[in-house]
PARONU-633366 format. One record per residue (C-alpha): x, y, z. Coordinates in steps of 0.2 Angstrom, whole numbers. Layout:
BEGIN
<rec <X,Y,Z>>,
...
! end
This chain:
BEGIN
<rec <-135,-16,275>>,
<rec <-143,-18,294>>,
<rec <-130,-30,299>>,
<rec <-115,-20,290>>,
<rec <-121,-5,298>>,
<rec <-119,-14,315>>,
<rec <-101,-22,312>>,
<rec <-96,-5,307>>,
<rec <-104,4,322>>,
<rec <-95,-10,332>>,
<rec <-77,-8,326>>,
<rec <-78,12,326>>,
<rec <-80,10,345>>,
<rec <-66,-3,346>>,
<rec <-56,9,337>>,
<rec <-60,23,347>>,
<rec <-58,14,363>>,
<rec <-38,9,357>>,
<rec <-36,26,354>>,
<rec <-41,33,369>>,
<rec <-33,18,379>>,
<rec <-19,24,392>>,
<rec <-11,8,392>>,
<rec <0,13,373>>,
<rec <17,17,377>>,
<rec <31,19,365>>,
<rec <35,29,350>>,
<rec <20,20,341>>,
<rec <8,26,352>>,
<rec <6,44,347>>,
<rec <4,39,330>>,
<rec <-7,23,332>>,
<rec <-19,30,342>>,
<rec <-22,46,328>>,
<rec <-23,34,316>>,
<rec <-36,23,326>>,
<rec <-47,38,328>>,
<rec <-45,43,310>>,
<rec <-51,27,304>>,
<rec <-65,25,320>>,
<rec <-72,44,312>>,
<rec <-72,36,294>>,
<rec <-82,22,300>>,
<rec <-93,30,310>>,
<rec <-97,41,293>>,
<rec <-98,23,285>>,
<rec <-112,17,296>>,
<rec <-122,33,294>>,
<rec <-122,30,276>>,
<rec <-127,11,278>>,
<rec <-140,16,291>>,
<rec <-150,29,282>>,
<rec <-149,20,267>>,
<rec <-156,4,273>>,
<rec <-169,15,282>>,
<rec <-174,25,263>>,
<rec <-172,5,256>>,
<rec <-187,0,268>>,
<rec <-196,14,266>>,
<rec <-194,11,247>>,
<rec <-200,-8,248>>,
<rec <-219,-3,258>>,
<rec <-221,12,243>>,
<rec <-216,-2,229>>,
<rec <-226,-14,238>>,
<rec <-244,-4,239>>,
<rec <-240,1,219>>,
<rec <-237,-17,214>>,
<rec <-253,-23,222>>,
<rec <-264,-9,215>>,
<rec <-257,-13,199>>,
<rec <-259,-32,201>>,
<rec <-275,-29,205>>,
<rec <-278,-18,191>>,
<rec <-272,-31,178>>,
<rec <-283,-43,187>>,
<rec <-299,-32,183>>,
<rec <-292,-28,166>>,
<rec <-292,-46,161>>,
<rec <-310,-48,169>>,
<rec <-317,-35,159>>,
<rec <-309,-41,144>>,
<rec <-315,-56,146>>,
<rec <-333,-50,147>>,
<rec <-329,-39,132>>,
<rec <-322,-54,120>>,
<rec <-338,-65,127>>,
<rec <-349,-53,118>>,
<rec <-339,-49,103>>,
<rec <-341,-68,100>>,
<rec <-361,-68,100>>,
<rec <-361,-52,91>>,
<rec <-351,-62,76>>,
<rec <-363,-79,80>>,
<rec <-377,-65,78>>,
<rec <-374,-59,61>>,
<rec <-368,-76,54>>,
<rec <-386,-80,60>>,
<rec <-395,-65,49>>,
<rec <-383,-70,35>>,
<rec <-393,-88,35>>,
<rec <-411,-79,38>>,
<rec <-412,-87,55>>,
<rec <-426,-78,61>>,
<rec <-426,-83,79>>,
<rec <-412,-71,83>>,
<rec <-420,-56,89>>,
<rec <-411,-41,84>>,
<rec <-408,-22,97>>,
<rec <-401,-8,92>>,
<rec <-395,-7,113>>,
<rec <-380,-10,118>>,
<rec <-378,-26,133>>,
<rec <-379,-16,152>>,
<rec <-364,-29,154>>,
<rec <-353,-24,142>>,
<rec <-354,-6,143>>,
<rec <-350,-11,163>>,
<rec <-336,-20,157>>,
<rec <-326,-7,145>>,
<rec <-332,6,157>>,
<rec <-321,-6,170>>,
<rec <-306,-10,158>>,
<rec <-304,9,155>>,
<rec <-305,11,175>>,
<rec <-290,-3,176>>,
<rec <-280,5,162>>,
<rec <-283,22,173>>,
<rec <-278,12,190>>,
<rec <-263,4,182>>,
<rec <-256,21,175>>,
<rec <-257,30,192>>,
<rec <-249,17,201>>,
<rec <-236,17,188>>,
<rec <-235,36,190>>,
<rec <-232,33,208>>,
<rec <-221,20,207>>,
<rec <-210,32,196>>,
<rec <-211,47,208>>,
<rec <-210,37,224>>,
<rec <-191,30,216>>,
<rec <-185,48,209>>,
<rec <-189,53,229>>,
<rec <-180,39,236>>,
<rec <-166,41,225>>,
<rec <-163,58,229>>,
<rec <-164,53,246>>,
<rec <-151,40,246>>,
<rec <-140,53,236>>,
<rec <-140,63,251>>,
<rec <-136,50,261>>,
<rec <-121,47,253>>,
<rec <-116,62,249>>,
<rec <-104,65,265>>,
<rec <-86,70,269>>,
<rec <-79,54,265>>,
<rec <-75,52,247>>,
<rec <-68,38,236>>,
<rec <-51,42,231>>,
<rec <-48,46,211>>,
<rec <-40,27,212>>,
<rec <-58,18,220>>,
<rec <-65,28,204>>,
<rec <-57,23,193>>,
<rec <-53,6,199>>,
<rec <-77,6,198>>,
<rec <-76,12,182>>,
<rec <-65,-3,177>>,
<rec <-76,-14,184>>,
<rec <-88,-7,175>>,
<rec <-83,-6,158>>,
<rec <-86,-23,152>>,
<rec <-84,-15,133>>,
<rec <-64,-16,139>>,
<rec <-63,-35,141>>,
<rec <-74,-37,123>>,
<rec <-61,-25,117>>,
<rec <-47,-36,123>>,
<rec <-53,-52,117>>,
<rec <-56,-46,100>>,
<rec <-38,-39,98>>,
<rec <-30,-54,106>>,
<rec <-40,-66,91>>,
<rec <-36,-53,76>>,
<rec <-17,-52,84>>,
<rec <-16,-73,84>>,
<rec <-19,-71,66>>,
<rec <-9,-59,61>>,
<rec <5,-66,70>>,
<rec <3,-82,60>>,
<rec <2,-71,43>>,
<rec <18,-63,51>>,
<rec <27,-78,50>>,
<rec <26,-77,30>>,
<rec <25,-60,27>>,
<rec <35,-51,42>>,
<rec <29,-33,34>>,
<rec <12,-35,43>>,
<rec <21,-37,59>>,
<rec <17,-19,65>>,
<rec <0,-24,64>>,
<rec <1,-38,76>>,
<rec <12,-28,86>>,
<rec <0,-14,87>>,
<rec <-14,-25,92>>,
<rec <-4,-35,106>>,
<rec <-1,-16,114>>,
<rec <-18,-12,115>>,
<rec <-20,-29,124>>,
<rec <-7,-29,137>>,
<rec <-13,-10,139>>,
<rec <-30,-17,144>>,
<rec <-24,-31,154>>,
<rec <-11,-18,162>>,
<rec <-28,-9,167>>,
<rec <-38,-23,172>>,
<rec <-24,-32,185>>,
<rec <-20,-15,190>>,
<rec <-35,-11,197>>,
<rec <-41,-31,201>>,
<rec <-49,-34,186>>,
<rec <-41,-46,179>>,
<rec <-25,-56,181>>,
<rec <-6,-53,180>>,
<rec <-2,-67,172>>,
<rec <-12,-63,156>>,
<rec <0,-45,159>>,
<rec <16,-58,159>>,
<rec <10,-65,141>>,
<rec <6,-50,137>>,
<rec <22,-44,139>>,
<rec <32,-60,132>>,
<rec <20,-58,114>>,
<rec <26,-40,114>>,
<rec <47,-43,115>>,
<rec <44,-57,105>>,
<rec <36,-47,91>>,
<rec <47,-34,92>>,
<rec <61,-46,90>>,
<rec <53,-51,74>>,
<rec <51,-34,68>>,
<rec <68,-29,74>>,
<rec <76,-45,65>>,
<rec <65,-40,50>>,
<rec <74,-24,47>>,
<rec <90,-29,50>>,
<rec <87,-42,35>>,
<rec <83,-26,25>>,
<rec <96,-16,31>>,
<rec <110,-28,27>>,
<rec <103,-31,9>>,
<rec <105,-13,7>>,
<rec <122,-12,15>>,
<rec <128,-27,4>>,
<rec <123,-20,-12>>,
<rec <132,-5,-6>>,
<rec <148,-13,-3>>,
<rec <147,-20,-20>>,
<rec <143,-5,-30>>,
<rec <159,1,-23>>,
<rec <168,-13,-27>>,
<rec <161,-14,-46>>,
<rec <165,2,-47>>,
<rec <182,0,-42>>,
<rec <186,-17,-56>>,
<rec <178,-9,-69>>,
<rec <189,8,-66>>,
<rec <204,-4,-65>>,
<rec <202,-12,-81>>,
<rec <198,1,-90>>,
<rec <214,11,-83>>,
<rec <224,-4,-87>>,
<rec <215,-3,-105>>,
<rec <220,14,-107>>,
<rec <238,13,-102>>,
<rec <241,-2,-114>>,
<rec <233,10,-125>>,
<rec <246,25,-122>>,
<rec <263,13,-121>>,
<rec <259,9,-138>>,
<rec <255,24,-144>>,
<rec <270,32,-137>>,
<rec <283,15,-142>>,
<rec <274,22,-161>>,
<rec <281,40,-159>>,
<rec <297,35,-154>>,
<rec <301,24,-170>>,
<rec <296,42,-178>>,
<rec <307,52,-169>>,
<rec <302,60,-155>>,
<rec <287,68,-153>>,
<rec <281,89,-155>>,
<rec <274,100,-147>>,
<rec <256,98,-153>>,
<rec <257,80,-153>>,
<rec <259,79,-133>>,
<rec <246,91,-131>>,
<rec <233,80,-141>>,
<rec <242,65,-130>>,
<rec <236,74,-115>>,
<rec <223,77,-121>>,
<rec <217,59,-125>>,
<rec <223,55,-110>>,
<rec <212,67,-99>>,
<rec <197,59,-110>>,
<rec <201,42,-106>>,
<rec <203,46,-86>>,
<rec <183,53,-89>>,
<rec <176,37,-97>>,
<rec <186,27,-84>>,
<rec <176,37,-73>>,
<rec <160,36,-81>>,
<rec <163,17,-82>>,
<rec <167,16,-65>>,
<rec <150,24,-62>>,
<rec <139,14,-72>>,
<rec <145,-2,-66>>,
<rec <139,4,-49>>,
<rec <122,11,-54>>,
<rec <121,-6,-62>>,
<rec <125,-13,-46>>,
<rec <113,-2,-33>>,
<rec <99,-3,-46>>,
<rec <99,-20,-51>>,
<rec <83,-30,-47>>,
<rec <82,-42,-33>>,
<rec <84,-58,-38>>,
<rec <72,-69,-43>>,
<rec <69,-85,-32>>,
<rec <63,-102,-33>>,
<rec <50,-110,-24>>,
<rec <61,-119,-14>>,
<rec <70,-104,-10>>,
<rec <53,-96,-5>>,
<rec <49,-113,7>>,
<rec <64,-110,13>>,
<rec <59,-93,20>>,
<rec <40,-99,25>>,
<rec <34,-89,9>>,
<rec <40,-76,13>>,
<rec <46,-69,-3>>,
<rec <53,-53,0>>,
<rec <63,-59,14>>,
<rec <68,-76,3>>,
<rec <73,-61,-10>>,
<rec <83,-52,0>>,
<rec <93,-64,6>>,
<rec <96,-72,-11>>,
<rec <104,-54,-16>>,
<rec <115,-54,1>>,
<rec <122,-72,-3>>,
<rec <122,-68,-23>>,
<rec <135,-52,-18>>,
<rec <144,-61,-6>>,
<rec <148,-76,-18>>,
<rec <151,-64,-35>>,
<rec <166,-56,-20>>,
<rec <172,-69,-10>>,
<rec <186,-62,-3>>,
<rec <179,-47,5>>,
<rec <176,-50,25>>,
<rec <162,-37,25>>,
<rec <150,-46,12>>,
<rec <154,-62,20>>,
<rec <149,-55,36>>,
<rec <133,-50,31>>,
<rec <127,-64,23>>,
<rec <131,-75,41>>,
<rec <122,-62,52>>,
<rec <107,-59,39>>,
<rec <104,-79,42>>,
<rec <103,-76,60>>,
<rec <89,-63,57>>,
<rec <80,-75,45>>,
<rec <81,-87,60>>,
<rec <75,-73,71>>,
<rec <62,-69,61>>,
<rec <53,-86,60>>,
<rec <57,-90,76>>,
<rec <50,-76,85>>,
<rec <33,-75,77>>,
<rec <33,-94,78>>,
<rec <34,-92,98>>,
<rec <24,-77,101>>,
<rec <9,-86,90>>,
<rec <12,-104,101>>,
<rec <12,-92,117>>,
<rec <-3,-85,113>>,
<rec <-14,-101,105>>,
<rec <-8,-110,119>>,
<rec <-16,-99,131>>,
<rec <-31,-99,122>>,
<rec <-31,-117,121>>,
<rec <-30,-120,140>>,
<rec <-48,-116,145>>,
<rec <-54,-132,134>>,
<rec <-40,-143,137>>,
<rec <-41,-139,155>>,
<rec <-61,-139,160>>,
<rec <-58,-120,167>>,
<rec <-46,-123,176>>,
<rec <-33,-114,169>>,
<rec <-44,-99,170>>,
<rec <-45,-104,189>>,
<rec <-28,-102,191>>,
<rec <-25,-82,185>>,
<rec <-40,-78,195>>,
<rec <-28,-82,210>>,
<rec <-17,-69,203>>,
<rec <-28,-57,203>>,
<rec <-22,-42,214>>,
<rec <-25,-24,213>>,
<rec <-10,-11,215>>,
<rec <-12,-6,234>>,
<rec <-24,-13,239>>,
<rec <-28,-12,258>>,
<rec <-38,-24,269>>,
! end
C-alpha cells in the first residue's frame, strides 16, 4: 500500500504538471489539461486513502503483535500449570490404588500440595491473561476498522457500475447457480430429444444460465464465449420448442380439414340418397295420376326432413372426425420419432388424413412441412445437447486448457485502463 501510495502521489504530479504546461496548443488543449487535473485531484484523493490506511495497517500490526505474545505467553504458562496439575492427579490415583491394597507406607494428609494450589492458582491467571488479550485484540480491531472507514470515506466514490461489478465478484453462490442449471439443462435437453413437451424446462434453465453468464462477462467475471454458447443452446431450443408446436398445430389443422371434408361426402351421399328417393317417389305418383294437394304438402314435407338428416349426417361424420383418437403407433413408428410418442402420434394422424384424401393439396402440404418439424425437432435438441456436453467435455480432454482460452475473453463492458 506504501509503494501504491507513492506511484499514485507520482503520477498526480505528472498530471498536474501537463495540465499546467504552457507548451499545449490546439483545440485539445483546453480539454486535456481539465481532464489532467481532474484525474491528478482523483489521484491525489487515492493516495490519501492508501496512505492513512497503511499508516492505521501499521499501527494495527504492533497492537496485534503485543496481544499475540501476551496470549502466547499465556498458553505457555497454561500448559505449565496443567502439566503440574495432571502430575498430581496421577499420584493422587497411584495413592488410593495403594490404600485399596493396604499399602501402609503411603502416608496419608488431609492438605492440599503448596504446588498444585500454585499451579491452578497460575492456570486461572493464564485463562485470565488470555481473555484480556483477546478482549483487546477485539477492541483494538473495532478501533482500527473504524479508523480505516474514515479513511476511505472521501469524495471519490465507486460508481453504481464498480459496485456492482464487486458484488459480482463476490457472489460466488452465482457461478454454483450457474453450474447447477447448466448440468440439470444437459439432461433435460437429452430427455427433450424423446419427449419435446419438457423442452420449456430446458429452455428455462439455459435462460437463467446465459443470464448469469451475461452478468459475469459483463462485469469481468467470467467469459463471452460461455455468453456465445449460451446464446447458440437458447435459439436452438427455441427452435425445437417452436418446431414442436408447429407439429401440433398442423395435426390440428389437418383434422380440421378433414372434418370439413367428411362432412361434406357424407352430406353428398346422403342428398344423392334422398333424390334417388324422391325421382321414384314422384315416377310412382305419376302412373297414379297426378298428384293433390296434400300429397305435395307431405312431399315437401319429407323432403324438408331429409335435407335435416342430411345435415345431421354431415355433422356426425365430422365430430367423428375432430374427435376421433389419435392413432395408435407401432414401435417402429415410435423409433422412428426417438420415443417420442405423442409426436410419433401426431404425425401418424397427419399422414393417415392425408392418405384417406389424397387429392386435397392442403393435407398433402401439411404432412410435407410436419416432417420438416419432426426433423427440426430432433435435430435441434440434438445440437443444443452436443453444444453443450462438448463444452463440458473440453476441460478433461484438454488438460485446462480450453478453460484457458475463455479466460482470454474475458472483458468487462467499459472497462478503462
Amino acid at each position: 500500500m506504501k509503494k501504491i501510495a507513492e506511484y499514485l502521489r507520482t503520477q498526480a504530479k505528472s498530471l498536474t504538471a501537463m495540465a499546467d504546461a504552457d507548451n499545449l496548443k490546439g483545440k485539445f488543449a483546453e480539454e486535456l489539461a481539465e481532464n489532467a487535473r481532474d484525474l491528478g485531484r482523483k489521484l491525489d484523493l487515492a493516495e490519501d486513502r492508501y496512505r492513512e490506511v497503511k499508516e492505521h495497517l501499521s499501527d494495527w500490526a504492533d497492537d496485534l503483535e503485543d496481544a499475540q505474545k501476551r496470549a502466547d505467553k499465556a498458553i505457555t504458562d497454561a500448559h505449565e500449570a496443567q502439566q503440574i496439575i495432571d502430575q498430581h492427579s496421577e499420584k493422587e490415583e497411584e495413592k488410593a490404588d495403594s490404600n485399596k491394597k493396604g499399602d501402609s507406607d503411603i502416608s496419608e494428609s488431609g492438605d492440599e500440595d503448596p504446588a498444585l494450589t500454585r499451579a491452578k492458582e497460575d492456570l486461572a491467571d493464564a485463562r485470565r491473561r488470555l481473555n484480556t488479550a483477546e478482549g483487546d485484540y477485539r477492541e483494538r480491531a473495532t478501533h482500527y476498522a473504524g479508523k480505516i472507514r474514515s479513511s476511505i470515506d472521501d469524495d471519490m466514490k465507486d460508481s453504481w457500475w464498480n459496485d456492482f461489478k464487486g458484488w459480482v465478484a463476490d457472489a460466488e453462490w452465482l457461478g454454483a447457480i450457474a453450474d447447477w442449471a447448466s448440468w440439470a439443462a444437459t439432461v433435460v435437453g437429452v430427455v427433450a430429444m424423446f419427449f419435446p413437451a419438457v423442452g420449456v424446462i430446458a429452455l428455462a434453465l439455459t435462460a437463467v444460465v446465459a443470464v448469469i453468464h451475461i452478468t459475469q462477462a459483463a462485469t469481468g467475471n467470467g467469459s463471452w464465449f460461455d455468453v456465445v454458447m449460451d446464446l447458440g443452446a437458447l435459439k436452438l431450443a427455441r427452435t425445437g420448442m417452436k418446431a414442436a408446436k408447429a407439429v401440433k398445430a398442423l395435426q390440428s389443422s389437418s383434422r380440421k380439414t378433414a372434418a370439413g371434408l367428411a362432412e361434406g361426402q357424407a352430406k353428398s351421399h346422403a342428398a344423392r340418397a334422398n333424390a334417388a328417393a324422391r325421382k321414384t317417389a314422384g315416377r310412382a305418383e305419376r302412373r297414379r295420376g297426378g298428384t293433390s294437394r296434400k300429397n305435395r304438402e307431405r312431399a315437401r314435407a319429407k323432403r324438408l326432413r331429409m335435407e335435416g338428416e342430411n345435415r345431421t349426417v354431415g355433422n356426425r361424420a365430422s365430430n367423428e372426425v375432430r374427435d376421433a383418437e389419435l392413432p395408435q403407433i407401432t414401435a417402429q413408428e415410435k423409433a422412428s420419432a426417438i420415443g417420442d410418442k405423442a409426436l410419433a402420434k401426431q404425425m401418424k394422424d397427419i399422414n393417415n388424413w392425408r392418405d384417406a384424401y389424397p387429392d386435397n393439396p392442403n393435407l398433402a402440404s401439411n404432412a410435407s412441412q410436419a416432417q420438416r418439424h419432426k426433423d427440426a425437432v430432433q435435430g435441434s435438441w440434438a445440437a443444443s445437447t452436443g453444444l453443450d456436453v462438448a463444452d463440458k467435455s473440453a476441460d478433461a480432454v484438454t488438460n485446462d486448457g480450453y478453460s484457458r482460452m475463455k479466460d482470454r475473453m474475458t472483458a468487462p463492458v467499459g472497462s478503462q485502463w
